[in-house]
C-alpha positions in Angstrom: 0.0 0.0 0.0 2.5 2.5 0.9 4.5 2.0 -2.4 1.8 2.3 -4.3 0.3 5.7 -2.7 4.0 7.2 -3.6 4.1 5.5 -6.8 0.4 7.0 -7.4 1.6 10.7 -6.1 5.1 10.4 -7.9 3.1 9.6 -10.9 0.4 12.6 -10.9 3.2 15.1 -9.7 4.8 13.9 -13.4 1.4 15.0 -14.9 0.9 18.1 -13.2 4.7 18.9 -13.9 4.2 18.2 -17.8 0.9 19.4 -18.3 2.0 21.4 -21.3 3.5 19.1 -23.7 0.5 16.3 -22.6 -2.3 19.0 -22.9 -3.7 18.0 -19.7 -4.6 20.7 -17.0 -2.6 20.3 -14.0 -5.9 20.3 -12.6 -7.5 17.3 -13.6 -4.0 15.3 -12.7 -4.1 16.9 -9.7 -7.8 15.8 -8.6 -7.1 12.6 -9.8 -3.9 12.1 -7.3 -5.2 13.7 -4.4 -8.7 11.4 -4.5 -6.9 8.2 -5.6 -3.8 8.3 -2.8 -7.6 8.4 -0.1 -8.7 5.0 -1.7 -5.8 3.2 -1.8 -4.9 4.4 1.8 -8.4 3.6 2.8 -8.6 0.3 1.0 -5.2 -1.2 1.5 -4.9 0.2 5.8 -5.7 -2.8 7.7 -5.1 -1.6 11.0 -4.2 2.1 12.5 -0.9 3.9 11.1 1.3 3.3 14.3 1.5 7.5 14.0 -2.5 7.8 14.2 -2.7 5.0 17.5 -3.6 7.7 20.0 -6.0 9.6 18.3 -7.3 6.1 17.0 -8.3 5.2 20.7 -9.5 8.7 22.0 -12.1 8.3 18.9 -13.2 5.0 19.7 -13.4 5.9 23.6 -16.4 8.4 21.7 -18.2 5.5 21.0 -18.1 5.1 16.7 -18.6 1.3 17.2 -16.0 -1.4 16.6 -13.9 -3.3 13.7 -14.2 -2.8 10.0 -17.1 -0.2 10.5 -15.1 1.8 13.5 -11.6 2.1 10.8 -13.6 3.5 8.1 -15.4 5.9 10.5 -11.6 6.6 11.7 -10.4 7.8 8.2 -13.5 9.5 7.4 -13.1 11.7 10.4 -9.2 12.2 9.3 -10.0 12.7 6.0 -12.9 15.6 7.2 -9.8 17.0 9.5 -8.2 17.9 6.5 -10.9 19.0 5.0 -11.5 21.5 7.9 -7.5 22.9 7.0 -7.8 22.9 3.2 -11.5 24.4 2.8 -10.0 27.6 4.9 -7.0 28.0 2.5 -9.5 27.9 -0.8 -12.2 30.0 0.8 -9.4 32.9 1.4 -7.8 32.4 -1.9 -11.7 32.5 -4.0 -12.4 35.5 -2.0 -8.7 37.3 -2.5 -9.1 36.3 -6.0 -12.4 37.8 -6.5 -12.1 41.2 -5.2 -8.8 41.6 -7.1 -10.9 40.4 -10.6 -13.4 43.1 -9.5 -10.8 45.6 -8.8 -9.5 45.0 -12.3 -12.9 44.8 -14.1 -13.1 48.4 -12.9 -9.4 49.3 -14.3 -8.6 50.3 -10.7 -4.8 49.4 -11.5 -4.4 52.4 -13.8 -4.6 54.8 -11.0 -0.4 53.1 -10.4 0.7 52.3 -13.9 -1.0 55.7 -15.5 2.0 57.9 -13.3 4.9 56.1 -14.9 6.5 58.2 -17.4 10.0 57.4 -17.9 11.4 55.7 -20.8 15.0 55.1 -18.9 15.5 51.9 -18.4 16.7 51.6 -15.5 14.9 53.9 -13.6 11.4 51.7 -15.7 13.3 48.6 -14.3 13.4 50.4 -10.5 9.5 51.6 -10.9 8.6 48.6 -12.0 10.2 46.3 -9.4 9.3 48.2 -6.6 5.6 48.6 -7.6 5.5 44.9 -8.1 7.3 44.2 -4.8 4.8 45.8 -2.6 1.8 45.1 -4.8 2.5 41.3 -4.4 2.5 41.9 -0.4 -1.0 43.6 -0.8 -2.0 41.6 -3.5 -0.3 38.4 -4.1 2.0 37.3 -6.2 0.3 35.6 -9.1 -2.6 38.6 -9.3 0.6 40.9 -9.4 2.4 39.4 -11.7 -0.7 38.9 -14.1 -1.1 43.0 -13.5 2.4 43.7 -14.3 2.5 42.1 -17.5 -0.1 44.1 -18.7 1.3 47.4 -17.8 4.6 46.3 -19.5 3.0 45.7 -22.6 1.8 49.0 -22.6 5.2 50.3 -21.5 7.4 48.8 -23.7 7.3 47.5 -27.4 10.5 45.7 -27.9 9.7 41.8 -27.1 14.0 40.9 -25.6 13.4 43.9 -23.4 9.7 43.2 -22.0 11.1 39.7 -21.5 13.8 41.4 -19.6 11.4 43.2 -17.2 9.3 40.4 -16.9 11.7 38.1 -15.7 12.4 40.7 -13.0 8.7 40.9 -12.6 8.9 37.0 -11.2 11.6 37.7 -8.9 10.1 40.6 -7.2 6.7 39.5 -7.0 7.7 36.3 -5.4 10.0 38.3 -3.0 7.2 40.7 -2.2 5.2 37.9 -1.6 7.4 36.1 0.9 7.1 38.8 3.4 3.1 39.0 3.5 0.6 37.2 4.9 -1.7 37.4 1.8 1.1 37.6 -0.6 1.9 34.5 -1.4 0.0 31.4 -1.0 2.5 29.3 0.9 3.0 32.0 3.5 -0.9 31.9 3.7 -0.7 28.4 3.9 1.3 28.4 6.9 -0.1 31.8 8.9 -3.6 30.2 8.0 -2.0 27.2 9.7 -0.8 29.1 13.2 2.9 28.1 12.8 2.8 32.0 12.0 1.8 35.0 13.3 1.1 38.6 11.0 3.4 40.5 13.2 6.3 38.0 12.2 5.6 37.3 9.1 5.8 41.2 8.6 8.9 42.3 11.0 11.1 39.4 10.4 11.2 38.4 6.9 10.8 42.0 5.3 14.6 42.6 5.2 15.7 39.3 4.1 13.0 39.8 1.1 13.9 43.2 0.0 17.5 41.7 -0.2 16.2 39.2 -2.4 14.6 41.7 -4.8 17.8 44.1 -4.4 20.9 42.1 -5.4 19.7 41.0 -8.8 17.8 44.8 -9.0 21.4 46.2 -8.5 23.3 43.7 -11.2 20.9 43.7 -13.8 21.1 47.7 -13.4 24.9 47.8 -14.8 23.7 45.8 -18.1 20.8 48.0 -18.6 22.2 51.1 -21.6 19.4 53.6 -23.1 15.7 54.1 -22.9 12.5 51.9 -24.2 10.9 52.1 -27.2 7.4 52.5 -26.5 4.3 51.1 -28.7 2.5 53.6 -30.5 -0.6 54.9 -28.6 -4.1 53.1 -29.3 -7.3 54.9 -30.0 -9.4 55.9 -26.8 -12.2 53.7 -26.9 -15.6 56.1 -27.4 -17.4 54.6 -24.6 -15.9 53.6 -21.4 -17.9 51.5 -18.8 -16.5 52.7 -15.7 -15.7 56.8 -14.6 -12.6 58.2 -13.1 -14.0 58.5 -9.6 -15.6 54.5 -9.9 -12.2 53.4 -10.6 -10.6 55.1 -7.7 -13.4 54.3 -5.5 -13.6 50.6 -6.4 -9.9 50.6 -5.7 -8.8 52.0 -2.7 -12.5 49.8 -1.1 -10.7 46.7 -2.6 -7.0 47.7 -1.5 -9.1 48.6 2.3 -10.9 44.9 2.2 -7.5 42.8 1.7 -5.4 44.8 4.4 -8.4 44.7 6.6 -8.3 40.7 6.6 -5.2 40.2 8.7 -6.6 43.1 11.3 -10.1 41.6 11.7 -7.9 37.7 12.5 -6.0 39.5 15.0 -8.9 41.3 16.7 -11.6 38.3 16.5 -9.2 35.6 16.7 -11.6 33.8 13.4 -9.8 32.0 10.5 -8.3 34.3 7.8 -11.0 33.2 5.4 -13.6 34.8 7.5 -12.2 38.5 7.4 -11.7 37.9 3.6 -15.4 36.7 3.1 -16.7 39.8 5.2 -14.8 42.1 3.2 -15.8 40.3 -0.5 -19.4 41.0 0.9 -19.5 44.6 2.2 -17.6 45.2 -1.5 -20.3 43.3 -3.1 -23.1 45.5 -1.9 -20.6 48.5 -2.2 -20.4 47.4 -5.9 -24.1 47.1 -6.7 -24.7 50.1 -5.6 -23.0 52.0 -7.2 -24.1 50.6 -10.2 -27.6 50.7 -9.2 -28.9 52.9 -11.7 -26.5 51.6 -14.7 -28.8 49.0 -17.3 -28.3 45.2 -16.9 -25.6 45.4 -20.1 -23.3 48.5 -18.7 -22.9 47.0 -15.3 -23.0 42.9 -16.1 -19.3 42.8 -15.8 -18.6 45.3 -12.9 -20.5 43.5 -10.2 -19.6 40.6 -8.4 -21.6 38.2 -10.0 -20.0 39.5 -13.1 -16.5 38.9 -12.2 -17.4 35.0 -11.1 -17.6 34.8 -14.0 -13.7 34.8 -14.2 -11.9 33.5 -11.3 -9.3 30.6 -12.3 -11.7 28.0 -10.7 -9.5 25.4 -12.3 -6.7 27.2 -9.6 -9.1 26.5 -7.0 -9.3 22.5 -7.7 -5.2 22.2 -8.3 -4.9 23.2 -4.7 -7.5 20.9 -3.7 -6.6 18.0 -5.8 -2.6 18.5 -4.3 -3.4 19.3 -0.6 -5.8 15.9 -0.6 -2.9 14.2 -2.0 -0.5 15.7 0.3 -3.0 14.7 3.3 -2.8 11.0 2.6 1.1 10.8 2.7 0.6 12.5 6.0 -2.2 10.1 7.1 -0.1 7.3 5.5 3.1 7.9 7.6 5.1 9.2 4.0 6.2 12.6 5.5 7.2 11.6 8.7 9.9 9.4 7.0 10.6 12.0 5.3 11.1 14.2 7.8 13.6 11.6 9.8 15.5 11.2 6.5 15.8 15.6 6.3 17.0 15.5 9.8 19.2 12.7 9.3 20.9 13.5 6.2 21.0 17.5 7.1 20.6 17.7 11.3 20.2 21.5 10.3 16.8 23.7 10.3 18.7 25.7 8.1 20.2 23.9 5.3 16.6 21.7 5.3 14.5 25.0 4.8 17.3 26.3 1.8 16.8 22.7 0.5 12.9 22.7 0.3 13.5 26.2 -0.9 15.8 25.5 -4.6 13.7 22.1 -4.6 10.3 24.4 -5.0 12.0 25.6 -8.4 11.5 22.1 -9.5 8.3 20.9 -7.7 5.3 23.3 -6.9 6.1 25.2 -3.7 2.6 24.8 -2.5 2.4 20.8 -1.9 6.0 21.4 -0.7 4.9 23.4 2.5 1.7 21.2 2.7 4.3 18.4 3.3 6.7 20.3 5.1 3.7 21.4 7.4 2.3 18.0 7.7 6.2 16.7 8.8 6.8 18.7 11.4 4.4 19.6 14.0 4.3 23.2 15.6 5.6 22.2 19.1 3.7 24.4 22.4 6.2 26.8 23.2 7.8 25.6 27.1 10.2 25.6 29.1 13.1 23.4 28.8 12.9 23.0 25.3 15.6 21.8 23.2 17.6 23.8 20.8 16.2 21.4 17.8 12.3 21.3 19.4 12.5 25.5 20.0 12.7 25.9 16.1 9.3 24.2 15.8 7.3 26.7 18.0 5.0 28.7 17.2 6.7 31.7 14.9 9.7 29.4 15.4 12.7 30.2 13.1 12.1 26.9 10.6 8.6 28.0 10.1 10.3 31.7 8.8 12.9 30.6 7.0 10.5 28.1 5.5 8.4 31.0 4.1 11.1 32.9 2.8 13.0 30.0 0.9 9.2 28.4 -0.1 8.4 31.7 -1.6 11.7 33.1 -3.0 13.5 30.0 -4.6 11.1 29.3 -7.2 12.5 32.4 -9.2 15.4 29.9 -9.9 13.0 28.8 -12.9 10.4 30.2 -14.5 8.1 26.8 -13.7 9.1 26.9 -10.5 6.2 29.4 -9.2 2.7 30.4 -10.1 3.7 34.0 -11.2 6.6 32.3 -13.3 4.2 30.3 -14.8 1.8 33.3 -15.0 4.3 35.4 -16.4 5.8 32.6 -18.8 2.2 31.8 -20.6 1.0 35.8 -21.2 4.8 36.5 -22.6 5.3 33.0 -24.1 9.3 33.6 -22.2 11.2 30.7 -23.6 12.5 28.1 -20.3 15.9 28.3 -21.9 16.2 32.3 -21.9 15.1 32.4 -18.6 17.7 30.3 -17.2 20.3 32.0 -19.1 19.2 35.3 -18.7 17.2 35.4 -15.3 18.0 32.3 -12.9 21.5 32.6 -11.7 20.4 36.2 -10.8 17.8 35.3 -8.8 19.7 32.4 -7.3 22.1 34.7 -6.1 19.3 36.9 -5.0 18.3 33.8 -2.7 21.1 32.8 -1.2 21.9 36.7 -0.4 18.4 36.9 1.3 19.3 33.8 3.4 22.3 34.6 4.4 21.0 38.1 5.5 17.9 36.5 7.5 20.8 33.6 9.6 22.9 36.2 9.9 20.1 38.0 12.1 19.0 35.3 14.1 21.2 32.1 13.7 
């Protein structure tokens, strides 16, 4: 049983990884792994993972009968525990991802991208970078990078140069990301999880991001010679949906309703997802009326309902289909193997974290913190700890490093994040050029980060 869930996971993770030249959304593979490695865990288990023995018997002290019938009530109720976890992290991410569609549906971004000017490319290179930077904190990184792209196509005509900026585009807006609560999906993923807290998230990984975003920012600068070629100005369109004072409206309520998320988990002590749903609601009815007296046609796309319309739903069910998947190996004893053999071969919070870290350039950084988070368990904070149990606390220093190196070292390849990806299919960037123009800087870019964030607190 337990080769075959690995061989079944290794096997869909193959899929998902070569959805392009197989034409089959990583999706469908995805769904297809996660539900499979339940059945054959539930199938093939015989008797109680030796890991799951005490939880086993505080269940059947509940009274959920006996034998066959009591197992399979067993798993069910493990399978509905992660459930509880993953239905949290694609509740926030629907809701993040709608108000930012409805944001966009209103050209709220123009209010930023309108004010740039220049046509050095250096000082384009700067604007851009740093826009993207904190827009993927307040964002996240994907939405940002999707944003970006656009603007740069209206910023520059040249194809090798746009390329350029987009490539620094990925490495910002993962950087950006890293630092944020809502930024990057990983870092979600674990605050969501309460191995971290927003205050930490914030005040201790800031620096080691902006480093990140920095180095290669500052080597790239020296190659950069001249100004951009802009493309030549479109026609205004005659009629335009949305007004000036809609657009800024719509925008600084949606900017309000994603920074008011982390506030209303601190005050109320709710899941994440809760704050995000309130503030998706009050923009709702914000939204419809102020489009109240607009006919059905003007306002179809400008409303909520609208903008449903839109959302990457097949997004939604990746994440579902991989965190399932990643659930049985947990429930199937797979990561806490792993987690021996990391310790063993490694012995070093460190050097495991920068591992997981370059490995997400390779393998989607989302299941990787889903197994990372399902290896280790956040340990109660006491006294008398070890040095090796301490880093496993609450806002211990594994769970940082973690979401720096999760969310900064798939720059290394363009594949290896959802805003490379992002960036790679709107700007059809070659793999190849990326790795020759792009990767070792933002390899170096890593490593700089990391060495700045063990340098503070090793």
């Amino acid at each position: 049983m337990d080769i075959l869930i690995l061989s079944v996971f290794v096997l869909g993770y193959l899929f998902i990884a070569l959805e392009h030249n197989i034409h089959i959304d990583k999706a469908g593979s995805a769904l297809v792994t996660g539900t499979l490695c339940w059945a054959i865990f539930v199938l093939g288990a015989h008797d109680v993972p030796a890991h799951l023995a005490g939880q086993f018997e505080m269940f059947m002290a509940e009274g959920h009968g006996a034998g066959h019938a009591g197992l399979a009530a067993f798993f069910e109720h493990r399978l509905m525990h992660h459930m509880e976890e993953i239905s949290s992290i694609l509740f926030f991410l629907m809701g993040a991802m709608t108000i930012v569609e409805l944001v966009d549906a209103h050209e709220g971004f123009r209010i930023i991208t309108d004010r740039i000017q220049t046509r050095n490319k250096v000082k384009m290179l700067w604007i851009v970078c740093v826009l993207t930077f904190f827009f993927s904190a307040l964002l996240d990184n994907l939405t940002t990078s999707i944003v970006m792209v656009s603007l740069l196509r209206k910023l520059i005509d040249d194809r090798q140069t746009r390329w350029l900026f987009a490539g620094m585009v990925v490495v910002a807006a993962n950087a950006g990301g890293a630092w944020s609560p809502i930024g990057d999906v990983t870092t979600t993923m674990l605050w969501i999880g309460g191995q971290l807290t927003t205050s930490t998230i914030i005040t201790n990984l800031i620096l080691p991001s902006i480093v990140c975003l920095l180095v290669p920012l500052g080597l790239l600068s020296f190659r950069l010679k001249g100004e951009v070629a802009r493309p030549e100005a479109e026609a205004e369109e005659e009629w335009d949906p949305t007004t000036p004072v809609e657009r800024n409206l719509v925008f600084a309520a949606g900017v309000a309703g994603l920074l008011f998320v982390p506030v209303f988990k601190t005050v109320t002590h709710l899941p994440p997802f809760m704050g995000m749903m309130l503030s998706l609601g009050l923009l709702w009815i914000f939204t419809e009326r102020l489009h109240k007296s607009k006919n059905q046609e003007a306002k179809a796309h400008l409303t909520v309902v609208g903008v449903l319309r839109h959302i990457d739903s097949a997004s939604v069910l990746f994440f579902l289909g991989i965190l399932l998947a990643v659930g049985a190996l947990q429930e199937a004893g797979h990561l806490i193997l792993a987690a021996e053999g990391l310790r063993a071969s490694l012995n070093d919070v460190y050097l495991i974290d920068m591992a997981i870290g370059l490995l997400s350039a390779i393998v989607d950084n989302v299941p990787l913190v889903a197994a990372s988070m399902g290896m280790y368990d956040v340990i109660p904070a006491a006294a008398g700890l070890g040095e090796w149990d301490s880093m496993f606390v609450q806002d211990g220093i594994f769970w940082q490093f973690l979401a720096y190196c999760a969310g900064t070292g798939g720059s290394a390849l363009i594949i290896g994040s959802a805003a490379g990806v992002a960036v790679m299919g709107l700007e059809r960037i070659d793999f190849v050029w990326y790795l020759k123009k792009i990767s070792l800087l933002a390899i170096l870019g890593y490593f700089a980060g990391a060495g700045v964030y063990i340098l503070m607190y090793a």
